[in-house]
C-alpha positions as CSV (number, residue, x, y, z in Angstrom):
1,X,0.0,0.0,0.0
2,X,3.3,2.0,-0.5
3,X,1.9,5.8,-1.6
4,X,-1.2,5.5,0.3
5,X,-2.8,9.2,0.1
6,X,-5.7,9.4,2.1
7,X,-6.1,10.7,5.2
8,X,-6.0,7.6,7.7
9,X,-7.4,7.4,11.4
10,X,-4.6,5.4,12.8
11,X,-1.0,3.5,12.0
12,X,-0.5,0.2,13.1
13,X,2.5,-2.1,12.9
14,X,2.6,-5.5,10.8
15,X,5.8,-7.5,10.7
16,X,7.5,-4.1,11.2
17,X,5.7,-2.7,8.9
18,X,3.4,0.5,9.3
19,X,0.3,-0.2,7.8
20,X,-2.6,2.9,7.5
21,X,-5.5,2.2,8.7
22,X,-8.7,4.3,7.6
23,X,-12.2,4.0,9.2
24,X,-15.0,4.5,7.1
25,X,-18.2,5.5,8.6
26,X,-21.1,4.2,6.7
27,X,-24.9,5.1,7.7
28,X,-28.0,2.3,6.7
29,X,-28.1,1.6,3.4
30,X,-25.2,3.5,2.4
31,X,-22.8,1.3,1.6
32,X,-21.2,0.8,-2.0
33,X,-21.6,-2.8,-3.8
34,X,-17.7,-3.2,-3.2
35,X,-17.9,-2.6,0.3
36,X,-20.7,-4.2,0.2
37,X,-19.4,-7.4,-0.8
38,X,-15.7,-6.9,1.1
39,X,-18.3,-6.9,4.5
40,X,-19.9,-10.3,2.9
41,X,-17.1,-12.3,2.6
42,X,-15.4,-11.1,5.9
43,X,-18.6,-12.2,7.8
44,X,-18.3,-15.6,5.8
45,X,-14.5,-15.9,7.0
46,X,-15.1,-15.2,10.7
47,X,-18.8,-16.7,11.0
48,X,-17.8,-19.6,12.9
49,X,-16.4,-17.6,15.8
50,X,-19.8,-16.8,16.7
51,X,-22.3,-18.3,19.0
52,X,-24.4,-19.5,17.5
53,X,-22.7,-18.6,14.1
54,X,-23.1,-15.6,12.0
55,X,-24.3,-17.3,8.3
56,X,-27.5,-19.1,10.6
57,X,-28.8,-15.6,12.3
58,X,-32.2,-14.2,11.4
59,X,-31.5,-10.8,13.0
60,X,-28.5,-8.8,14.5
61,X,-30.2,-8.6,17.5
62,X,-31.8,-12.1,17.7
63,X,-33.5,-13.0,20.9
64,X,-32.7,-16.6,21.3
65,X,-28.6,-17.5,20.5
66,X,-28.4,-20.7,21.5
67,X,-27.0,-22.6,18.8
68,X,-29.0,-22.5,14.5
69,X,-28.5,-24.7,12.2
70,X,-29.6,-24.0,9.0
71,X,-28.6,-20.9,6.8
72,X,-30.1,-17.5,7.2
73,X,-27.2,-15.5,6.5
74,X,-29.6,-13.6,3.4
75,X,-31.9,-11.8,6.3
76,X,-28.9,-11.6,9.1
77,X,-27.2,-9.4,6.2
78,X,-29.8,-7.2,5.1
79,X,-30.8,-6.1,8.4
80,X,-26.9,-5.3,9.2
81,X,-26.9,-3.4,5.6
82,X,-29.7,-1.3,7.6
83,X,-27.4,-0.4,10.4
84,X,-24.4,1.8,10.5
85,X,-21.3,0.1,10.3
86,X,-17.7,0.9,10.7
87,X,-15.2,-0.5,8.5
88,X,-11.9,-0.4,9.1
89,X,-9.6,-0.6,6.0
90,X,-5.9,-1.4,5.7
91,X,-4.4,-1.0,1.7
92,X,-7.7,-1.1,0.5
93,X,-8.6,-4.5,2.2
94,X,-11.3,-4.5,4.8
95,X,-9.4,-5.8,7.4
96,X,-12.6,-5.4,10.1
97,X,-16.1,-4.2,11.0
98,X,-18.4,-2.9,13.6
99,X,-22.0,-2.7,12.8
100,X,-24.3,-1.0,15.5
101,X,-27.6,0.2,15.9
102,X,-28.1,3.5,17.3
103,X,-31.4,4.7,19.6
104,X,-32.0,1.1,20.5
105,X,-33.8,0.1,24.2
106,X,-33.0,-3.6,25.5
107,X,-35.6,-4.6,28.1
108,X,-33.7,-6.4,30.0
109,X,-31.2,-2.8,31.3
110,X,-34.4,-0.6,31.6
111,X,-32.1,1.4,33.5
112,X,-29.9,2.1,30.6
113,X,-32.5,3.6,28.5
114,X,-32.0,4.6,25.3
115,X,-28.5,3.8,24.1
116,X,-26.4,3.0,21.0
117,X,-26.0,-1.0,20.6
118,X,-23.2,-2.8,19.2
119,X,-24.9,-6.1,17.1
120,X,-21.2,-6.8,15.8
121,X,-17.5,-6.3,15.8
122,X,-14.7,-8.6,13.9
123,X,-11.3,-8.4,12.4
124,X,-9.7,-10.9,9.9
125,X,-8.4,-13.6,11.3
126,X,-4.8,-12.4,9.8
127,X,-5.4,-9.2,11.4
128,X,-5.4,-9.8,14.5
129,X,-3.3,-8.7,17.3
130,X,-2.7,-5.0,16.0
131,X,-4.5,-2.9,18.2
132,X,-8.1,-3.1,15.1
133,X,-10.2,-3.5,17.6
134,X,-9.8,-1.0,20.2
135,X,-9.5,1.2,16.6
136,X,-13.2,0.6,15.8
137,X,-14.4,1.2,19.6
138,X,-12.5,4.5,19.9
139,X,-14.1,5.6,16.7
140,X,-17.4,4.7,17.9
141,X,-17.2,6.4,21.1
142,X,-16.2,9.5,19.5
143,X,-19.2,9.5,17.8
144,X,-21.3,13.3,17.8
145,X,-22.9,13.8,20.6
146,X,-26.3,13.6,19.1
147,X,-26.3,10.0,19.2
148,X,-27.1,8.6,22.6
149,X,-24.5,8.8,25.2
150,X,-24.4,4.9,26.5
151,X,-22.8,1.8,23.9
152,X,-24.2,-1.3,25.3
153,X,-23.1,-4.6,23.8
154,X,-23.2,-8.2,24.8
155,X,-20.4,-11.3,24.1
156,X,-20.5,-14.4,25.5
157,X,-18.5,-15.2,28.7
158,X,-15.7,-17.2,26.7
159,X,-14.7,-14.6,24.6
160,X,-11.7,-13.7,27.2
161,X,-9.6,-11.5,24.9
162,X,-12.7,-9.6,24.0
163,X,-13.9,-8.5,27.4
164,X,-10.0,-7.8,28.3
165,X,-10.5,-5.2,25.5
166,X,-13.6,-3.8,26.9
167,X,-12.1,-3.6,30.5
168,X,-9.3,-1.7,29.0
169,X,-11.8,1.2,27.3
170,X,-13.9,1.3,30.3
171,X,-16.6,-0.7,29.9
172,X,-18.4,-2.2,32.5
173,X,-20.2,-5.4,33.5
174,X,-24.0,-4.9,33.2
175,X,-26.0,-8.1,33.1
176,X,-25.0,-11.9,33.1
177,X,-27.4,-14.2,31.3
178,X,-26.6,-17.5,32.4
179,X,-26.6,-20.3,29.4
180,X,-27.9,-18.0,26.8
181,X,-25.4,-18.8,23.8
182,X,-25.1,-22.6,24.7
183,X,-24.8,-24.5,27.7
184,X,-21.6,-23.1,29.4
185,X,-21.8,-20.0,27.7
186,X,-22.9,-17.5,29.2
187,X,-24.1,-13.5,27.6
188,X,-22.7,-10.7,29.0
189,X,-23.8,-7.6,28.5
190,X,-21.3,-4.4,29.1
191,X,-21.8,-0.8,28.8
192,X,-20.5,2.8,29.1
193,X,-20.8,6.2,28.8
194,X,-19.0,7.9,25.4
C-alpha cells in the first residue's frame, strides 16, 4: 500500500511494517456494492467464531442465541446493511467491521435507556493482534454527541480476549445471562458512557 494518500485514522504495525489504517463511517443503506461485498465475505471468513454462528442468524439482535443450524445468512445481512457500520480498511482491504444500531432500548437494562447497541464487531483472522479492535471502539465512542451517550453490547463469557479489551476502554459489567449462547456459555452484556 506504499503511496497511500488518504487521510487515515490510525498506524498500526505489521511485521515491522506500518500499515494505514482508515475508518469509514457508513450510515444504513449507504454502503457501495464493493464494500458491500468486502463486508460479505469477511462475515463468511469469521462466522464460525460466533455463538451461534453468524451465516445461521435471522437478525442482528436475535433474541434466542443458542445454537442455529440452517442458513439465514440472506436476512442476518440485510438487516446489518440497515445499520451503520464501521469499516476499518488497511491497503484497501477490509481488514474489520463494527455494525451498531443507534437509539436502540434492551428490556432487559431498563435502567440504561436509550442507548447505541453494538450487534457486531470482527477483524480478519490475519489481522489480528494489531490494536483493530480498540480502533473501531474508539471511533465509535467518538461519535457526535447527538447519538445517545451509553454503547451497550453483549459477548458471550468465553470470549476472554474480547472482554480484556472492553475492560481496557472502560466498559463495564452490566447483566449476566446464564446459558444463553449454549450450555456453558454464558451473555454478557457491558456498557459505558462515550
Amino acid at each position: 500500500c506504499a503511496g497511500l494518500a488518504r487521510i487515515t485514522d490510525s498506524r498500526t504495525f505489521h511485521r515491522g511494517v506500518v500499515m494505514a489504517a482508515e475508518i469509514l463511517w457508513r450510515t444504513p443503506g449507504k454502503m457501495t456494492q464493493l464494500e458491500q461485498r468486502s463486508l460479505e465475505l469477511l462475515i463468511e471468513e469469521v462466522s464460525d467464531e460466533f455463538v451461534p454462528p453468524l451465516t445461521t442468524r435471522s437478525s442482528t439482535t436475535q433474541a434466542v442465541l443458542a445454537s442455529a443450524s440452517g442458513s439465514a445468512s440472506s436476512s442476518y445481512f440485510d438487516e446489518l446493511l440497515m445499520q451503520h457500520c464501521l469499516l476499518l480498511n488497511e491497503c484497501d482491504q477490509l481488514q474489520g467491521f463494527l455494525s451498531f444500531r443507534t437509539f436502540h432500548r434492551d428490556f432487559r437494562l431498563p435502567q440504561i435507556g436509550i442507548c447505541i447497541y453494538v450487534s457486531a464487531i470482527s477483524v480478519r483472522p490475519a489481522a489480528r493482534g494489531r490494536g483493530l479492535a480498540r480502533l473501531l471502539y474508539q471511533k465509535l465512542l467518538g461519535l457526535p454527541e447527538t447519538f445517545p451517550a451509553w454503547i451497550v453490547l453483549r459477548t458471550r463469557s468465553t470470549n476472554t480476549h474480547h472482554l480484556q479489551l472492553l475492560d481496557s476502554l472502560g466498559f463495564k459489567h452490566l447483566l449476566t445471562v446464564p446459558h444463553y449462547r449454549d450450555p456453558g456459555v454464558d451473555s454478557i452484556y457491558l456498557g459505558r458512557k462515550r
